[in-house]
N, C-alpha and C positions, 0 to 999 in steps of 0.2 A: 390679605391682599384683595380678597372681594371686596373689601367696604374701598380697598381704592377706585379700584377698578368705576363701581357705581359713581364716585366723583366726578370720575374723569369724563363716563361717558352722560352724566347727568349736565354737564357743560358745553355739550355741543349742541346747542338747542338750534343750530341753522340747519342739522339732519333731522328734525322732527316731521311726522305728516304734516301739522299745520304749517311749516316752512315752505313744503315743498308746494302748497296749494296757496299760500303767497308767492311763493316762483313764480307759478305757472300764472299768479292773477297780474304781475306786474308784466309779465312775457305778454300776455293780452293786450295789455292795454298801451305799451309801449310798440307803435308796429316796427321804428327804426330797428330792437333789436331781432325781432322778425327776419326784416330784411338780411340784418347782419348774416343769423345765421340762416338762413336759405342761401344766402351765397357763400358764405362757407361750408353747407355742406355739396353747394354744386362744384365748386371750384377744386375740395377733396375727391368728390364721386371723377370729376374730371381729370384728377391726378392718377385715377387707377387705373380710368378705362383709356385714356391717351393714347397707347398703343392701337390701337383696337378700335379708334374711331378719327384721327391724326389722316389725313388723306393724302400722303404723302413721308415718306419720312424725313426727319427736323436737319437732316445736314445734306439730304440729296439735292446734288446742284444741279443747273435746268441754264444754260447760259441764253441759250436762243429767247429763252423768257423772261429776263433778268428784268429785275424794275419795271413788272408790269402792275398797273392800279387795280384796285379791287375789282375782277370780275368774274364769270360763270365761273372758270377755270380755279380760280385762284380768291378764295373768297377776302382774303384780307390784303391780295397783293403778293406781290416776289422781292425777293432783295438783291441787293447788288449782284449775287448768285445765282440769283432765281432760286433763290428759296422759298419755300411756299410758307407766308408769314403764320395764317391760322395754324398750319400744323406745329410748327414751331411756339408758338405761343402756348399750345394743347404742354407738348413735354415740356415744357417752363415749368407748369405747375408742377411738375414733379421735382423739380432744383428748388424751386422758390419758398416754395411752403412746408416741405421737410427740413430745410435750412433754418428758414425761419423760426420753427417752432424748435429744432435743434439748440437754438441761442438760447432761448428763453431757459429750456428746459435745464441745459447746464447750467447757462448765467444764474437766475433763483435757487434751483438746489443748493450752489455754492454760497451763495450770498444769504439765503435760511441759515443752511449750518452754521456759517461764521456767525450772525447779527444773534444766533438762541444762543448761543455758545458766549459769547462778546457776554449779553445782556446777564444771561444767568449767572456764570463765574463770576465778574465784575471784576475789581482789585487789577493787575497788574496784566492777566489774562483780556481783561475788556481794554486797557489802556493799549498793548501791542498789537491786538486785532482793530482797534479802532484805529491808529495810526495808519497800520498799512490799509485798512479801507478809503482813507484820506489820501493818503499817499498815490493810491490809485485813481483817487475822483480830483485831482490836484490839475492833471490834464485830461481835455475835451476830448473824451470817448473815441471819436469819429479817428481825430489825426492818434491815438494810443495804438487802436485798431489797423489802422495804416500802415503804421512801423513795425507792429507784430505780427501782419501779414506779410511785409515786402522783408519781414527779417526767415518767416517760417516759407516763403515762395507764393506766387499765385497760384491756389487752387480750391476748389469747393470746401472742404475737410480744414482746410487751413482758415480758409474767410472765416470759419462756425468756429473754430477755436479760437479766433483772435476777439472776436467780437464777445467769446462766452467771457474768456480773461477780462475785458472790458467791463462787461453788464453785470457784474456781479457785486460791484461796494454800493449800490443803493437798495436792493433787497437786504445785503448786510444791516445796515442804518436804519432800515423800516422793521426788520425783525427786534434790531435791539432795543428801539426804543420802545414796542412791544409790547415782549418779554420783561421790561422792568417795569412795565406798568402789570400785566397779569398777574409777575409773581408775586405781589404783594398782596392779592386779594386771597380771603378766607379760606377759599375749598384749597389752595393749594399750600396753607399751611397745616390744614388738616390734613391732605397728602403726606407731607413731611413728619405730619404727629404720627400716621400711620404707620411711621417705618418704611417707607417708599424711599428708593434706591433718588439721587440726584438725575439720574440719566432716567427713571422713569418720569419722574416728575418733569425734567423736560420736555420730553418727546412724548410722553403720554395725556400729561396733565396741562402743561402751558402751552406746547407750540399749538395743538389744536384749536384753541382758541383765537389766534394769533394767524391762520392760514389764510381767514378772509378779505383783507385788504392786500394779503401778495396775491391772492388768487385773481385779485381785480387788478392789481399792479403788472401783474403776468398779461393776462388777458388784454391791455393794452398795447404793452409794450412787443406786442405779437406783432403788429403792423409797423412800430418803430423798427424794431428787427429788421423785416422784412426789405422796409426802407434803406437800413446802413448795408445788408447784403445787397442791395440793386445796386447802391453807390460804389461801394466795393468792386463790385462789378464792374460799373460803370465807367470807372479809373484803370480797372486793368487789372484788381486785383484779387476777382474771383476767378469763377473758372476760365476754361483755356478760350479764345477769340470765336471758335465755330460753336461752342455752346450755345442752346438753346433756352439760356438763360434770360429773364424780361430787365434785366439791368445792363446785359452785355448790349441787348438787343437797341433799345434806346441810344446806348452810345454811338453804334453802327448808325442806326438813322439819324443821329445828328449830321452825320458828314454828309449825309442825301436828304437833306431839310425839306427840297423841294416834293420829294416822296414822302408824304407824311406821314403813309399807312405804315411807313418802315418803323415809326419812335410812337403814332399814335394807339396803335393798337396795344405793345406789351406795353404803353406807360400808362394805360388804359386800365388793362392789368394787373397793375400794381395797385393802380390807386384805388380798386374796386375792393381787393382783400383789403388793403389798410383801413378800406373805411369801414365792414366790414366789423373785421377785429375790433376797431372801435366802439362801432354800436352797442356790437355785445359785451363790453368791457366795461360802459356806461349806465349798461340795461342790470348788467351783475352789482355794480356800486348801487345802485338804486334796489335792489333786490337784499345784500348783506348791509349794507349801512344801515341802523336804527334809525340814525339823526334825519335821515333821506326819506325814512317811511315817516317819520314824526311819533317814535314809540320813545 
């Protein structure tokens, strides 16, 4: 079981020191994903201390100050409540970005397990699990989501389960096509001469190799997430209407277009993490892709 063991972990060459001093040379030289993550980790550090630096709290209403425009008082504005927009925005990050990453996390787990499983077994096991990942990628994500939130109710818990149901048949589809490409290389049929269990060879031997393009598929689709939960929201079908959500928020300032601080600030918001997520999701394909570094 040793001589597997060496196999397995002689194939993960993206956790080697020289990997990681490639990281860090393409993190240099790329400042967009820089950016990225400086503001993701301001927009996290912002998700914790919220409380605690929020100059007002997110549902206290102020009617004498209602729809006031950004000033000393009120740095981003009041809303039709006089709600103080900046604080509200502050606990967003705490809805938006635990959400968000909630989707992903469920969505891809589910959609790994199925696409190793699909790809390795093959035969009649790959044909039933690839149907219903079809069966689910057959309709537009967005309105699946819809119907599995207004079927489960509007709420936070609910939007993240609807969307994880959703996001899960194209991790499927990228793990299995994969998986039938790894297993056929050498070390994992000397795994198999080894006497290695099937379940280790997938989860020890194959999937490892196999994590770096969901890892960059993930890291994307962090800011798509993020997106269908605002929208979700933004219909009605996340959380409750006083939530200090940046998707409920937007919707609210549509109705008051002429107050712009009310949709421009949490749309502001949003698009800062999406973009964000992106860089560094761009900056990591350029970091695990070989073909990208030209090796």
């Amino acid at each position: 079981m040793s001589s597997i063991s060496s196999i397995s972990s002689s194939t993960r060459e993206f956790e080697s020191p020289s990997r990681t001093k490639q990281a860090l040379y393409h993190l240099r030289r790329n400042p967009l994903v820089l950016l990225g993550l400086i503001s993701v980790i301001l927009w996290t550090i912002i998700a914790f201390i919220a409380p605690d630096i929020a100059p007002f709290e997110p549902l206290k209403q102020d009617l004498v100050n209602r729809l006031q425009a950004p000033n000393a008082q009120f740095a981003m504005g009041s809303d039709e409540l006089g709600r103080d927009i900046f604080s509200r925005v502050l606990w967003g990050s705490r809805i938006t970005i635990p959400a968000g990453l909630a989707v992903i996390i469920i969505g891809s787990t589910i959609g790994v397990i199925i696409g190793a499983i699909a790809g390795y077994a093959g035969g009649i096991v790959d044909e039933l699990l690839m149907r219903l990942t079809e069966l689910f990628m057959a309709f537009p994500f967005i309105i699946l989501a819809m119907a599995v939130t207004a079927a489960l109710g509007p709420d936070i818990q609910n939007a993240v389960i609807a969307l994880s149901v959703v996001w899960w048949p194209r991790y499927a589809r990228v793990l299995r096509g994969l998986v039938l490409e790894v297993k056929s290389q050498e070390y994992v049929e000397a795994a198999h001469s080894a006497g290695a269990s099937g379940f280790y060879v997938l989860f020890r031997t194959i999937l490892p190799n196999c994590i770096a393009p969901a890892l960059i598929l993930a890291t994307l689709d962090i800011g798509t997430a993020i997106i269908s939960f605002a929208a979700l929201s933004f219909i009605g079908l996340g959380p409750e209407p006083s939530s200090p959500e940046w998707g409920r928020m937007v919707s609210i300032g549509i109705d008051f277009f002429d107050q712009w601080w009310m949709w421009l600030f949490p749309g502001f918001a949003i698009a800062s993490l999406v973009m964000a997520f992106n860089f560094i999701g761009d900056g990591l394909r350029d970091i695990l892709d070989p073909r990208l570094r030209g090796e």
